[in-house]
N, C-alpha and C positions, 0 to 999 in steps of 0.2 A: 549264919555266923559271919555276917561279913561286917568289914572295918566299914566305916564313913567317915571322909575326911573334906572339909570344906575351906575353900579357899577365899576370901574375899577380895574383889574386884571393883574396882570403882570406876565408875565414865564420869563423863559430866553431867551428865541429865538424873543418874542414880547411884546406887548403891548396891547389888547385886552379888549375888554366889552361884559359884560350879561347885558341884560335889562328886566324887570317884568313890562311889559305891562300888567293894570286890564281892561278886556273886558266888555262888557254888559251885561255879562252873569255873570256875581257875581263872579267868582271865578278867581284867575288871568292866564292867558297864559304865559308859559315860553318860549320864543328867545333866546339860547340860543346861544353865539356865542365865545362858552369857548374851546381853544387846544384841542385835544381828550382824553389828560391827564391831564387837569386840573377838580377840582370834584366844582360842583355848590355847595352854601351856600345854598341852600333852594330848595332840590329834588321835583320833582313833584311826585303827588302821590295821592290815594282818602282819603279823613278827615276820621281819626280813629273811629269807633263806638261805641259809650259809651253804658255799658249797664243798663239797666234797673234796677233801684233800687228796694228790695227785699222786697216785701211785710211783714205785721206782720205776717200773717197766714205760710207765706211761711217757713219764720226764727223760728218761734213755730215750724213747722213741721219737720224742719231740723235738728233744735237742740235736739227734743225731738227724733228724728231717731239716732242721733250721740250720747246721751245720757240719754237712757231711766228711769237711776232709780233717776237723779237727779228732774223732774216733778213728778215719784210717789212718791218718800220723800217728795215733797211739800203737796201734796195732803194726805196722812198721816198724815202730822203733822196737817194742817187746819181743817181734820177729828175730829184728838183728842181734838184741841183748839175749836172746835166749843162742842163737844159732852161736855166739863169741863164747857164751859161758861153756855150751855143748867143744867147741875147737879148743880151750882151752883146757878142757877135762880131758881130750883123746891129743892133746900135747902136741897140738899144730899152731905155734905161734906166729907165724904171719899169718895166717887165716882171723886167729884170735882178732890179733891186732888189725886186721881189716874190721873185721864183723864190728867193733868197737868204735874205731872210728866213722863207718856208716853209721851207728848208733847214735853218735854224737852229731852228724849229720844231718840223721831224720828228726832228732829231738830240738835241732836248731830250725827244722824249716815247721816240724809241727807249732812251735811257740810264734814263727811269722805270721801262719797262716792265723792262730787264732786272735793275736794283737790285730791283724787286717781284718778276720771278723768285726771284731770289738769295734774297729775303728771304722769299718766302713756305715756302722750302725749308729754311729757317734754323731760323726761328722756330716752335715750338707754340702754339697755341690756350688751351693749359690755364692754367688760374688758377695754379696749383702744382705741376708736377709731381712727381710721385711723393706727394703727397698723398693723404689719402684725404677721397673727397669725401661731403657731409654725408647726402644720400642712403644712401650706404653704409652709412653709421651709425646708419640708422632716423629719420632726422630727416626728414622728408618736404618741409621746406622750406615750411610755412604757419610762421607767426609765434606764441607763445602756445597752439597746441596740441600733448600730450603723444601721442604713438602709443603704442599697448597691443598 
């Protein structure tokens, strides 16, 4: 039961056909009956292998490897906003209002850290890149002296 489907092909010296007979085996067989120099439109080959998508646990664990202080600023600041909600409920307002304002605090130095993430992985160091730098060039980088 399989389809045949041909395509024709022409060089300069002939006139020629490839056919993609699908066999019973699900995947199709290539007949190929193309010049030696002419290239098929649909190479044989085995189907690409998709990988596996990345669990939550995994991406928590990745992320928290690749950037360690942006989870402990979180966990700080939820520290401080739970310990202000707790002084607020047992009606110790300057406690409250510390615990808050530390909150506010840790939630400002967590948002530094991870823009400095972000930015450190952004940005290069180099003067120029793709430059070539004056060393390269035999300039040794003293002022008024010529290298020989």
């Amino acid at each position: 039961m399989g389809a045949t489907h041909s395509t024709p092909f022409t060089s300069s010296s002939s006139s020629t056909t490839a056919s993609c007979e699908t066999n019973d085996g699900g995947g199709p067989s290539y007949d190929s009956k193309l010049p030696s120099g002419a290239a098929s439109s649909v190479p044989p080959g085995p189907m690409p292998v998709l990988a596996r998508p990345e669990t939550f646990e995994e991406k928590l664990y990745r992320k928290f490897k690749a950037e360690p202080l942006v989870p402990i600023g979180c966990l700080t600041t939820a520290y401080f906003l739970g310990s202000g909600i707790k002084s607020f409920y047992n009606r110790d307002p300057v406690k409250s209002q510390t615990m808050m304002r530390l909150r506010v605090g840790s939630q400002f130095a967590t948002l530094m850290i991870f823009i400095g993430y972000a930015g450190m992985n952004a940005f290069t160091f180099e003067l120029a890149p793709g430059m070539a730098v004056p060393s390269d060039q035999g300039y040794g980088g003293k002022s008024g002296e010529k290298e020989e």
